[in-house]
BASE-549358 format. One record per residue (C-alpha): x, y, z. Coordinates in steps of 0.1 Angstrom, whole numbers. Each point is the difference from the previous one (the first is absolute). Example, Ala and Ser with C-alpha at 12.3 -4.5 7.8 and 13.67 -1.06 7.14 Angstrom:
BEGIN
{{123, -45, 78}}
{{14, 34, -7}}
This chain:
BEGIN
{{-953, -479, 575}}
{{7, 30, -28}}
{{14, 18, 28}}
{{24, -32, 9}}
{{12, -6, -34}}
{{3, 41, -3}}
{{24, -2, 31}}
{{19, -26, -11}}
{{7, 15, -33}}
{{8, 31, 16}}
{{28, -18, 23}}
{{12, -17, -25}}
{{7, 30, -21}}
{{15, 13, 28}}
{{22, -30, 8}}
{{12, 4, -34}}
{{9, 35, 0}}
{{16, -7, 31}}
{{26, -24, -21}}
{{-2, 26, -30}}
{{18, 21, 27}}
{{21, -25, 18}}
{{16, -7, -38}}
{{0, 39, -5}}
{{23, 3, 32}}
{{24, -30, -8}}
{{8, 19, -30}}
{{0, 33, 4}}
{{22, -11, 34}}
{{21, -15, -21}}
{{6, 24, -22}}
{{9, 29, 26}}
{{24, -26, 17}}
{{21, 5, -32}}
{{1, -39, -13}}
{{15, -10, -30}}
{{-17, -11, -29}}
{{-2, -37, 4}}
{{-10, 5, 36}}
{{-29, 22, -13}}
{{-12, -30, -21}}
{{0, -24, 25}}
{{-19, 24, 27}}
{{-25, 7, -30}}
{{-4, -43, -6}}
{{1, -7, 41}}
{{-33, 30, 0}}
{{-21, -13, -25}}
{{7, -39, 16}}
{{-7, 11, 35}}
{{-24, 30, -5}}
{{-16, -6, -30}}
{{-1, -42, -3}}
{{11, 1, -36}}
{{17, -33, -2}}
{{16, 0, -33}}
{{12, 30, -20}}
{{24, 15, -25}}
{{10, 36, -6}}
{{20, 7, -31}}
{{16, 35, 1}}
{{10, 23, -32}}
{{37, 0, 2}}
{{25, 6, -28}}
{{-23, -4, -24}}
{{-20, -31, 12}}
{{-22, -11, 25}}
{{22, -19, 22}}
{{-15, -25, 30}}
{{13, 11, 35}}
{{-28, -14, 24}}
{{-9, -37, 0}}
{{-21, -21, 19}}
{{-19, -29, -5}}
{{8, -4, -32}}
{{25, -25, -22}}
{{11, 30, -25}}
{{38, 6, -7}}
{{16, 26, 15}}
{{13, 15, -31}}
{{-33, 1, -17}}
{{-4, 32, -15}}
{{-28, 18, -29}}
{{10, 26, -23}}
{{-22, 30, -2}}
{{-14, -10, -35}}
{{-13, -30, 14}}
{{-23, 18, 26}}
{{-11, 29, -23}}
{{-34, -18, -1}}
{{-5, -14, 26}}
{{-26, 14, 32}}
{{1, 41, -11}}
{{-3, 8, 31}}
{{-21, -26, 18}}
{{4, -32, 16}}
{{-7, -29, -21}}
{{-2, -38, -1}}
{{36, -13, -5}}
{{-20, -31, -21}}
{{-7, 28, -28}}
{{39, 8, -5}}
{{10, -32, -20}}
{{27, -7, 27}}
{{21, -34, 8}}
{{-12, -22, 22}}
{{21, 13, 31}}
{{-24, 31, -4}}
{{-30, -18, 7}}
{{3, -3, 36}}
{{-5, 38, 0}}
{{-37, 12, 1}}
{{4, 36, -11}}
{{25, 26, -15}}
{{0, 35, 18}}
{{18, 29, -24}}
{{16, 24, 24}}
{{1, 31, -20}}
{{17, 34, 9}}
{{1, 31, -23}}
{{-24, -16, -24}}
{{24, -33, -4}}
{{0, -30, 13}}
{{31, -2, 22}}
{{-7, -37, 17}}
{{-19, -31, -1}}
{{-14, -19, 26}}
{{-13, -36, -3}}
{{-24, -10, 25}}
{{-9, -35, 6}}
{{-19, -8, 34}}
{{-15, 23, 21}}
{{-16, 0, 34}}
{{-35, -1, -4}}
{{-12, 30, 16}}
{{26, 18, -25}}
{{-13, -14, -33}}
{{-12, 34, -12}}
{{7, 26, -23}}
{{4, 20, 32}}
{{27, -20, 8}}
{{16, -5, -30}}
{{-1, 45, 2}}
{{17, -3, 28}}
{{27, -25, -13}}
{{8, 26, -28}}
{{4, 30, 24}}
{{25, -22, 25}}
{{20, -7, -31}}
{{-1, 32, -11}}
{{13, 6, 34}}
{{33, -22, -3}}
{{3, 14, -38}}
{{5, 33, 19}}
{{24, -12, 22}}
{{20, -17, -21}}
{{-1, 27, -29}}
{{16, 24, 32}}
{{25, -26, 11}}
{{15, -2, -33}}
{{-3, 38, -7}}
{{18, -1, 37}}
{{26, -23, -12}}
{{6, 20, -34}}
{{8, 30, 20}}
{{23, -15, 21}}
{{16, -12, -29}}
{{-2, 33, -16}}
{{19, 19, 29}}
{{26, -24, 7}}
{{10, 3, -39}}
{{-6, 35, 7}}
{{26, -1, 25}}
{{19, -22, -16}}
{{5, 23, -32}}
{{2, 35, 28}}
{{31, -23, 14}}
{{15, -5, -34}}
{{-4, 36, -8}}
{{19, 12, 36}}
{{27, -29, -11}}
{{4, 15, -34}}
{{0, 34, 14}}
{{28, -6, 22}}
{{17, -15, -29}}
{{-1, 30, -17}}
{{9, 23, 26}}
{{30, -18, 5}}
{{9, 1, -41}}
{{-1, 38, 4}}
{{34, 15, 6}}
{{2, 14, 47}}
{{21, 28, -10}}
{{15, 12, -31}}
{{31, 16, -6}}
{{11, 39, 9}}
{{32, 6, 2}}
{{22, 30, -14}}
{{-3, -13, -38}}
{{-37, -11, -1}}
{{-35, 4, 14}}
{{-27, -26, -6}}
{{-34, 1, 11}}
{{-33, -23, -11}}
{{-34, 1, 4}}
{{-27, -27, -3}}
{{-42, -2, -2}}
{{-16, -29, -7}}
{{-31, -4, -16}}
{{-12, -28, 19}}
{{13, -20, 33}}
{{30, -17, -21}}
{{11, 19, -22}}
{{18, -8, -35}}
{{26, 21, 2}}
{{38, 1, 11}}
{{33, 19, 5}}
{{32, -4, 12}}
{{32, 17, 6}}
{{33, -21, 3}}
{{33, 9, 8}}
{{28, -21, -20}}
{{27, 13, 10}}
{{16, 29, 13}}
{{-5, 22, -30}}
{{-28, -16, -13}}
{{-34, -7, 2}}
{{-34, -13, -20}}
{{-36, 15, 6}}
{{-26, -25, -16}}
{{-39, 8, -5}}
{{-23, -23, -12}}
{{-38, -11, -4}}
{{-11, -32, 0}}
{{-30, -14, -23}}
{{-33, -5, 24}}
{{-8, 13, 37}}
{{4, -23, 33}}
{{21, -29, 12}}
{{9, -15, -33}}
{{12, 33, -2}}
{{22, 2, 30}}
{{11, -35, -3}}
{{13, 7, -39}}
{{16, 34, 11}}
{{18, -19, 29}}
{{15, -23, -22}}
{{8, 28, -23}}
{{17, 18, 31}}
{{23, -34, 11}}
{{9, -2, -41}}
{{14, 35, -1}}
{{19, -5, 36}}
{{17, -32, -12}}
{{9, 12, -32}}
{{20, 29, 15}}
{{17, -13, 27}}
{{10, -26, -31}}
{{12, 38, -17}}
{{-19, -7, -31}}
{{1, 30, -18}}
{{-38, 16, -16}}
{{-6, -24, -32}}
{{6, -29, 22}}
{{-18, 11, 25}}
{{-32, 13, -21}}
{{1, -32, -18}}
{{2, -26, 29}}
{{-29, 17, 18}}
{{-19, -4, -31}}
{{11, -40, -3}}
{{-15, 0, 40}}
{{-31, 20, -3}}
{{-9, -22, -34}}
{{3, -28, 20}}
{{-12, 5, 28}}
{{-34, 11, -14}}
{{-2, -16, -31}}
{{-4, 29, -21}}
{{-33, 10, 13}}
{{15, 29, 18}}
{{24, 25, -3}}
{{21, 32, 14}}
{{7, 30, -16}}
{{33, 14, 18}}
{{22, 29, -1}}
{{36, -8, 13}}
{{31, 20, 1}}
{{36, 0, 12}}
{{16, 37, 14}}
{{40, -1, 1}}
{{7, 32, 16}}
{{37, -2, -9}}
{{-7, 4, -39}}
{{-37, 15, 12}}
{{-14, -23, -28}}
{{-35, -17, -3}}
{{-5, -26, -13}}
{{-34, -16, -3}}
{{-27, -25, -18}}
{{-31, 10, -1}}
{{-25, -35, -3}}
{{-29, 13, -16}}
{{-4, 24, 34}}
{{-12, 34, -2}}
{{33, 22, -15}}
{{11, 16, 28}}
{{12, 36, 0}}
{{36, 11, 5}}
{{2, 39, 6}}
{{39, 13, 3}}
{{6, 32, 14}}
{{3, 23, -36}}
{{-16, -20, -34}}
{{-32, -18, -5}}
{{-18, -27, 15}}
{{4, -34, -11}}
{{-21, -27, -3}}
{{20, -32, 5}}
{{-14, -27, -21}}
{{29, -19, -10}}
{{-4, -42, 7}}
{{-25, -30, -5}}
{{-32, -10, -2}}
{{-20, -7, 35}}
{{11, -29, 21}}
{{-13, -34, 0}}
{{-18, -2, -30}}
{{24, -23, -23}}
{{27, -24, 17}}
{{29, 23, -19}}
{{-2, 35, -10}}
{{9, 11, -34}}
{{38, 17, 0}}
{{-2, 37, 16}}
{{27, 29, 13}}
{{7, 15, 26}}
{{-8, 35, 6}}
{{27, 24, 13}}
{{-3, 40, 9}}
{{20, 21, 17}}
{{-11, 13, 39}}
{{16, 26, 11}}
{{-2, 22, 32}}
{{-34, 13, 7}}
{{-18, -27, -24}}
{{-33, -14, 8}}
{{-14, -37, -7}}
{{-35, -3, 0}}
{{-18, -37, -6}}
{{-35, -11, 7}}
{{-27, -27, -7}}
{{-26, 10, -27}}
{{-23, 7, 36}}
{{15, 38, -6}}
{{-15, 8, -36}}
{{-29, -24, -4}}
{{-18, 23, 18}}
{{-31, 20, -15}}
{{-20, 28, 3}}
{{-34, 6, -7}}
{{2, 9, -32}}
{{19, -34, -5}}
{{34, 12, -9}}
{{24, -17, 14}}
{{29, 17, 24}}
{{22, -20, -22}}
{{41, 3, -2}}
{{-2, 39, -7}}
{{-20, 5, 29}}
{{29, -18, 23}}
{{27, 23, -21}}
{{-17, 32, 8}}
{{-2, -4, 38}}
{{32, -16, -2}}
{{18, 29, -15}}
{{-17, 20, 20}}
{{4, -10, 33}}
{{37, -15, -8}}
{{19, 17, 24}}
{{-26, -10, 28}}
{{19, -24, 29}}
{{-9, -30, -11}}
{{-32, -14, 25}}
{{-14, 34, -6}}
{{5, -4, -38}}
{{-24, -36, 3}}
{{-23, 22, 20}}
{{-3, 26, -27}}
{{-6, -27, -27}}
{{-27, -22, 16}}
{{-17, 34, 12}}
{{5, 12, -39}}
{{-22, -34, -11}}
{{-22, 0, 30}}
{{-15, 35, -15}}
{{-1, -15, -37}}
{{-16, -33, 10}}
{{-39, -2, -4}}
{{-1, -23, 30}}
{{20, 21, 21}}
{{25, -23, 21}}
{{-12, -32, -14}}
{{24, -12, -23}}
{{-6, -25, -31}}
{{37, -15, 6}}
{{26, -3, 31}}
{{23, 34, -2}}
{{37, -8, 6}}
{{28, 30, -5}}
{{33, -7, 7}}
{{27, 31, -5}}
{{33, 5, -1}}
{{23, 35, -1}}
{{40, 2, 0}}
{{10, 26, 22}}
């Protein structure tokens, strides 16, 4: 008879394994199938029904900051029922407990026990259990409960880490697409080809800092005997960027085709740029008329870097003249016009503040005497090989070597 009742144990515990298994499979099947979340808890409440005989049940997970119920069964409790984390602090560390010791409501009382499912030292779940098949009301069992919802914790926790991925690249992609747009946008602000002809030769070169760029130029032929050359950099890095400088761009295009002359011009562009960004950004810009007829220049420097007008005999200037940067009241205060003579054999040179803000490793900066120097000495340079010479010139000064703090934009201009 020992020997009987041994057996029978023994097949028992075996039979029961057997189900400990078949539940096992369900979910780990389930799980490798790829189901969603809400299929995951229904597979986990159809395993413990069918393999496991619990007949009623409720698993609160930790979500958002509470334990929220998401399985259900054979129970009358609301499916918006939810505990904060406060209220469980004390209850069960760790063990399963009688639910009668909790002080809960009376649609609690149905349940039997509370199982904590921890993970990493924390309880990440809570499973009510009310009846149990018979052969399964152990603390075996009830081990065995906490490791299959461990189980669908998993699964979950790597569906959602799944779904915030996917999230993640298509934002990713989204923002790579705005980038290539914004891109494009700036390429097509920059100037095909610029003028040389028998009175002048123009020639520009850019480097960005990063993908998009805050910097622009542009060369515009008015009419027959004249034309502007505008550089400018605009407050901030990235599409804002382009999108301000494109409106900056359509501004200056309307207003001379309108034939505005540079006041009205300057001061307009400020009155869009103000409003279009509110005063939180800005442009600094350089912009200048050439009449080869009278071979006069007249400019307006808005708070740009002063660029440098070499003529063929006499010194440098610096060509400061003009207003304060753009954008950063809705009218400027009054300002003039600058005006120098360029005669045969004159160079303009302008730039973004990318050229000087560039240091060494002794931290001095390359600064507006560094540009003069290689400018005056390299003056007579064709133009392209001129650029060449001056980002070369900075490339050996900078303590990064070609990684610049700033986008590099040059734009030249020499009367023939």
């Amino acid at each position: 008879m020992p020997q009987t009742a041994a057996l029978v144990g023994l097949e028992k515990r075996l039979f029961l394994k057997e189900r400990e298994l078949g539940a096992l499979l369900e979910i780990t099947q389930a799980i490798t199938h790829d189901s969603g979340e809400a299929d995951l808890y229904k597979i986990y409440q159809f395993t413990l029904i069918g393999q496991l005989g619990v007949r009623r049940l409720a698993l609160y997970v930790l979500e958002e900051g509470a334990f929220r119920l998401k399985v259900n069964f054979g129970t009358t409790l609301s499916t918006d029922s939810r505990f904060t984390p406060a209220e469980v602090a004390s209850w069960c560390p760790g063990t399963p407990c009688p639910v009668q010791e909790l002080g809960l409501g009376p649609a609690w009382q149905a349940f039997e026990l509370l199982v904590p499912v921890r993970q990493r030292e924390a309880t990440q779940a809570l499973v009510f259990v009310g009846t149990m098949q018979g052969d399964y009301a152990s603390q075996e069992a009830l081990a065995f409960l906490e490791t299959l919802s461990n189980i669908l914790l998993g699964a979950v926790a790597n569906l959602r880490l799944a779904r915030q991925r996917e999230t993640l690249l298509m934002a990713e992609a989204a923002v790579r697409r705005e980038i290539e747009i914004a891109q494009q946008v700036q390429q097509l602000l920059f100037p095909q080809h610029l003028p040389n002809n028998k009175y002048v030769v123009l020639h520009a070169t850019y480097q960005p800092h990063t993908e998009i760029g805050g910097d622009y130029y542009d060369v515009i032929e008015i009419d027959a005997h004249r034309l502007l050359v505008c550089v400018a950099d605009v407050s901030g890095k990235g599409v804002p960027a382009s999108l301000l400088m494109s409106n900056f761009q359509a501004g200056l295009r309307t207003l001379l085709r309108q034939n505005a002359d540079l006041v009205t011009t300057v001061s307009e562009l400020n009155h869009l740029i103000f409003r279009n960004a509110g005063g939180e950004k800005f442009i600094t810009a350089f912009l200048a008329i050439y009449d080869r007829r009278t071979q006069v220049l007249e400019y307006v420097n808005a708070g740009h870097n002063d660029p440098l007008l070499l003529p063929d005999a006499g010194s440098p200037q610096l060509l400061h003249d003009g207003t304060v940067m753009l954008g950063i009241m809705d009218e400027l205060p009054p300002f003039k016009v600058g005006l120098t003579a360029m005669p045969p054999h004159s160079l303009l040179f302008a730039y973004t503040d990318g050229l000087t803000e560039v240091f060494n490793r002794h931290q001095e900066e390359f600064g507006e005497q560094g540009v003069l120097t290689a400018l005056v000495r390299n003056r007579y340079l064709p133009l392209p090989r001129l650029h060449h010479e001056m980002l070369h010139r900075i490339q050996q000064f900078n303590a990064n070597g070609e990684r610049f703090a700033d986008d590099v934009t040059m734009l030249s201009l020499r009367v023939k």
